[in-house]
C-alpha positions as CSV (number, residue, x, y, z in Angstrom):
1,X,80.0,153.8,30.8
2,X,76.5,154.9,30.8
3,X,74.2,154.0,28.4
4,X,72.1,157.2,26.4
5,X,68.7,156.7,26.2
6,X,69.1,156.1,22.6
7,X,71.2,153.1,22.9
8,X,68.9,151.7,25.7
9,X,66.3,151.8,22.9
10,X,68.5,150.5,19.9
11,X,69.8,147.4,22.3
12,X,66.6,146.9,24.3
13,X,66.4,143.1,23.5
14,X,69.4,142.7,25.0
15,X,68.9,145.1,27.8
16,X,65.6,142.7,28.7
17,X,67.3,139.8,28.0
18,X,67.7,137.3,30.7
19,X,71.1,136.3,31.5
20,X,72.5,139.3,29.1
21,X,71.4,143.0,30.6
22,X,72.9,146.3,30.9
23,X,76.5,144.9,31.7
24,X,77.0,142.4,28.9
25,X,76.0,145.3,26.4
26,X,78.4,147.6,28.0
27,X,80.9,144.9,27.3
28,X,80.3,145.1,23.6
29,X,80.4,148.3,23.4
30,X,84.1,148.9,25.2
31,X,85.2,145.7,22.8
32,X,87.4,145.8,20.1
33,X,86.5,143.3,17.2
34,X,89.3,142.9,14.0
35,X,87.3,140.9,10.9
36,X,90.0,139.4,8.5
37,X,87.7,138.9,5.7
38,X,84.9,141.2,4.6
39,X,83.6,138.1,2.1
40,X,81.4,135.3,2.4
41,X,81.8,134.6,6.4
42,X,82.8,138.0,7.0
43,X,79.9,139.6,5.3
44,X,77.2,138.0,8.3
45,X,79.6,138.6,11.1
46,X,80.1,142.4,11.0
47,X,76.5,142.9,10.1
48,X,75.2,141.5,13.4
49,X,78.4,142.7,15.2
50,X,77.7,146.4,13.9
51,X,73.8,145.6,15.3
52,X,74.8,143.6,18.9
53,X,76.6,147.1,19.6
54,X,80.4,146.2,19.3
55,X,82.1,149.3,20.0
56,X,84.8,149.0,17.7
57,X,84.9,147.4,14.1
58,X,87.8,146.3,12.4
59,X,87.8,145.2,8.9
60,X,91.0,143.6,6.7
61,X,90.2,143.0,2.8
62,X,92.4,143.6,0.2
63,X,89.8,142.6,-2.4
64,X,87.8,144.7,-4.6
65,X,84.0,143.8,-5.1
66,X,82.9,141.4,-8.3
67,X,80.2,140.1,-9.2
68,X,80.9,136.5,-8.5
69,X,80.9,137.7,-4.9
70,X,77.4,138.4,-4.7
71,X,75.8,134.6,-4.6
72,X,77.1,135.0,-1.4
73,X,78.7,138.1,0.4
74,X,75.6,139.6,1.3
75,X,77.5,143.2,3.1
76,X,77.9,144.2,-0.9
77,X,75.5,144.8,-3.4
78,X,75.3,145.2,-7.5
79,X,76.7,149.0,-7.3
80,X,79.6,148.3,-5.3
81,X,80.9,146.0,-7.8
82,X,84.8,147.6,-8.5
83,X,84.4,149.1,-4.9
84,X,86.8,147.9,-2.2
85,X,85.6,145.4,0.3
86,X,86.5,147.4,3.4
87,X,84.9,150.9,1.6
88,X,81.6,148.7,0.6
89,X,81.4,147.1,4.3
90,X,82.1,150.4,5.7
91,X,78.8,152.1,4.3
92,X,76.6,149.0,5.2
93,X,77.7,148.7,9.0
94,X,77.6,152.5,9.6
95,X,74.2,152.8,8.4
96,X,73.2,149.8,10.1
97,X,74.9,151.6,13.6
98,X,75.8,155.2,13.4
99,X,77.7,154.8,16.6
100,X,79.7,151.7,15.6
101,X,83.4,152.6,15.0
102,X,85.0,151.2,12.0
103,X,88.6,151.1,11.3
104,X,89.8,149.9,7.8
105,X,92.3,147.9,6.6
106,X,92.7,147.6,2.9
107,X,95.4,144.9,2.8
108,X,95.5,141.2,3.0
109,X,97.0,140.0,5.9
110,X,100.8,138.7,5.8
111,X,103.3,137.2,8.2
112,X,104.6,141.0,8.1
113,X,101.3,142.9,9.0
114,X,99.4,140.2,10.8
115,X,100.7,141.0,14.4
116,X,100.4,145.0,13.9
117,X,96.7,144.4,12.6
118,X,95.7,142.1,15.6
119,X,97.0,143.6,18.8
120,X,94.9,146.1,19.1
121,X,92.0,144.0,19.4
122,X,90.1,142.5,21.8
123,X,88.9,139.4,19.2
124,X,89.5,138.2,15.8
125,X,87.2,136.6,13.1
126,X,89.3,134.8,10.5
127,X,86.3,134.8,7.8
128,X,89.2,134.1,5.1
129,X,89.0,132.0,1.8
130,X,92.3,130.3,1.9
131,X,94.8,128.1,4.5
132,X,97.5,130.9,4.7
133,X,95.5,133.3,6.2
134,X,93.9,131.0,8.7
135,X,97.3,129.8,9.9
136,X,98.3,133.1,10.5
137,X,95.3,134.4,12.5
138,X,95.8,131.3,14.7
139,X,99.3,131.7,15.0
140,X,99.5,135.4,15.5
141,X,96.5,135.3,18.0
142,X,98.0,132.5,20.2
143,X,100.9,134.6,20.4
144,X,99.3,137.7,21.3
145,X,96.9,136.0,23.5
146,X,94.3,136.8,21.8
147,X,90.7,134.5,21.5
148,X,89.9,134.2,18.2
149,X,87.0,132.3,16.1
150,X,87.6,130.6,13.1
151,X,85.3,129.5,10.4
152,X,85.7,127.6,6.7
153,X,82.8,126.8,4.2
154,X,83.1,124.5,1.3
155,X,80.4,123.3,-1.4
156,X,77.1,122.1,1.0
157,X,79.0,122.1,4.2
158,X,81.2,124.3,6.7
159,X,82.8,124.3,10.6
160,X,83.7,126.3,13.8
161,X,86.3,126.5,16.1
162,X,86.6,129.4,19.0
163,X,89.9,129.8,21.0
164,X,90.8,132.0,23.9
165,X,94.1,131.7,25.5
166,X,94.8,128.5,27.3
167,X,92.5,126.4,25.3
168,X,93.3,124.3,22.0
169,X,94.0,126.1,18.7
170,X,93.7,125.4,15.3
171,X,96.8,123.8,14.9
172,X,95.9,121.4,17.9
173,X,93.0,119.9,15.7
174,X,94.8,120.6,12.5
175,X,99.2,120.5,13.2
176,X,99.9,121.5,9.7
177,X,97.9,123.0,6.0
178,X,97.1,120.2,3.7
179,X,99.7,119.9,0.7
180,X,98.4,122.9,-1.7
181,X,97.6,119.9,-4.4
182,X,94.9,119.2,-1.8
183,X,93.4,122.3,-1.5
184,X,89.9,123.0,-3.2
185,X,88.9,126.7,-3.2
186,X,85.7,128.3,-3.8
187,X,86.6,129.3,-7.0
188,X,87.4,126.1,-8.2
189,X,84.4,124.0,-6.6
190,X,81.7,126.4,-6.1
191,X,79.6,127.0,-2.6
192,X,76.2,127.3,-1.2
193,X,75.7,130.9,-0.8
194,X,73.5,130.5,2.2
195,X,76.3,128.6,4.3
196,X,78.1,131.5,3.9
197,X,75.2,133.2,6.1
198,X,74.4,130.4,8.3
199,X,78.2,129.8,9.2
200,X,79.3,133.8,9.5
201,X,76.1,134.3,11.7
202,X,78.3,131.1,14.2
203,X,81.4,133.5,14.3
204,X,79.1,136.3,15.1
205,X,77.5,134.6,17.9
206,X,80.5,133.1,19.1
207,X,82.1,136.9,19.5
208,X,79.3,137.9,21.3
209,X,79.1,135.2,23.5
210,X,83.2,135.4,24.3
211,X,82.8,139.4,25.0
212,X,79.8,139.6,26.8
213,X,80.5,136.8,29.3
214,X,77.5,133.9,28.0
215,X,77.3,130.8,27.6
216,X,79.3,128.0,26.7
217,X,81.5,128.6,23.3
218,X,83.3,126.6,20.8
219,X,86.5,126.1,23.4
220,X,88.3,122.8,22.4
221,X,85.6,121.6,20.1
222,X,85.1,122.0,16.0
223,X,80.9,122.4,15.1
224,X,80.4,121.3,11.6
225,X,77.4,122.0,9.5
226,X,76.0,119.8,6.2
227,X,73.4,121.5,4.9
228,X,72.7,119.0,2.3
229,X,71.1,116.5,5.6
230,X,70.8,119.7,8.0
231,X,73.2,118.1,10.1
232,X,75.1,119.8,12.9
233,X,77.6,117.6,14.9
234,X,79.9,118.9,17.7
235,X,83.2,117.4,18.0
236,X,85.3,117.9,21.5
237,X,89.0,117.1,21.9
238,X,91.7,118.0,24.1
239,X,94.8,121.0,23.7
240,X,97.5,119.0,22.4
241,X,100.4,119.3,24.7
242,X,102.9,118.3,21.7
243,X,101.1,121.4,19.8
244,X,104.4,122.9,17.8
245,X,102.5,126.9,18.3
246,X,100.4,126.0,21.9
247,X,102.3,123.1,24.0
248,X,104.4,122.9,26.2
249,X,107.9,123.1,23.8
250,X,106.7,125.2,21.3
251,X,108.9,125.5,18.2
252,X,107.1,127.4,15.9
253,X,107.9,130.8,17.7
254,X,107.7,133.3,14.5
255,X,104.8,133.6,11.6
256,X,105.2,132.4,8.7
257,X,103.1,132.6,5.8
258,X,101.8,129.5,3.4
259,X,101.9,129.4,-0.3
260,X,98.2,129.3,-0.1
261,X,96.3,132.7,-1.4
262,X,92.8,134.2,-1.3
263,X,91.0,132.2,-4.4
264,X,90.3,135.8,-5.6
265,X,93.2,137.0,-6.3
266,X,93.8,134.0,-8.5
267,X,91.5,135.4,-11.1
């Protein structure tokens, strides 16, 4: 791949970047990027992936736009309230990126889709509201071998975890979903529109980093963020060798989907 002299211009803080260059940008553009999630995490994550250059888009939403959403899901605006997610996205990242391809998915992922709608991809951003959909990324993605970043906000405060095959996984930190009379969604206890941003712009960074061969990312460690103190902490820990998806005896060997769904469709 050669870059045109039109993408040397658009990507010419990365081309004079050091440590990045011509080859980490020609990584990003060959790469294949699946969002699950065109929301609140979601909305900050394709935005920069459509502007880093990732070649391919993917985007998985079975929501419809409302106005509740726009505190914080910054990819939709006032006139795309009834819209759907993926169609609203859509028109933002392509005029963002002309050359970005974007492939969309209107459909909530399910223990029956989840497979299909990841292995195509290169990387996968769970940017989801709810449990179930983050236990499926995790588990679909470790059995696809696929690297994947997760991310969850709540109220004032919100964490990162990145995985690529051979490292820990979600269920390594967390073995099983909290008991669904645990759970508090966005709906019910409100969030900080802004760590929506902040949080969403980790993932994007994260999938940059992973594709284009940088730095040192979120492998076997869970970044959390408080924005009430600013605090960022950085927690390490170890693959879990008893982990029932990643160990060494693995028993959960099919996907299987939680009670858990998106807080919108609640509504």
């Amino acid at each position: 791949m050669e870059l045109t002299s039109e993408q040397r211009q658009r990507y010419n803080r990365h081309l004079i970047l050091e440590g990045f260059g011509i080859e980490a940008q020609e990584r990003l553009l060959r790469s294949k990027v699946l969002l699950v999630g065109v929301g609140g995490l979601g909305s900050p994550a394709a935005l920069y992936l459509a502007a880093a250059g990732v070649g391919t888009i993917g985007l998985v939403d079975g929501d419809h736009v409302s106005l509740t959403n726009l505190q914080r899901q910054v990819i939709h605006s006032t006139p795309d309230i009834g819209m759907s997610k993926v169609d609203s996205a859509c028109e933002k990242l392509k005029a963002i990126n002309p050359d970005v391809n974007i492939e969309k998915h209107e459909m909530f992922l399910s223990e029956d889709n989840a497979a299909g709608l990841i292995r195509p991809y290169d990387f996968v951003i769970d940017g989801s509201d709810n449990f179930a959909t983050k236990y499926l990324v995790n588990d679909a993605c470790v059995m696809l071998d696929k690297s994947f970043c997760i991310g969850g906000i709540s109220k004032y405060a919100g964490q990162v975890m990145t995985h690529r095959p051979g490292t820990a996984c979600y269920r390594c930190l967390f073995p099983e979903p909290p008991d669904i009379s645990e759970v508090e969604t966005c709906a019910m206890v409100g969030v900080l529109g802004s760590i929506a941003g902040i949080l969403g712009t980790v993932q994007a960074t994260e999938t940059i980093k992973c594709i284009a061969g940088i730095g040192e990312p979120l492998f076997n460690a869970l970044l959390t963020f408080d924005a009430l103190t600013m605090n960022w902490q950085k927690f390490d820990f170890q693959k879990n060798e008893g982990c029932a998806l990643c160990g060494k005896h693995p028993t959960i060997t099919q996907l299987k989907e939680y009670a858990f769904q998106p807080c919108e469709k609640k509504k």
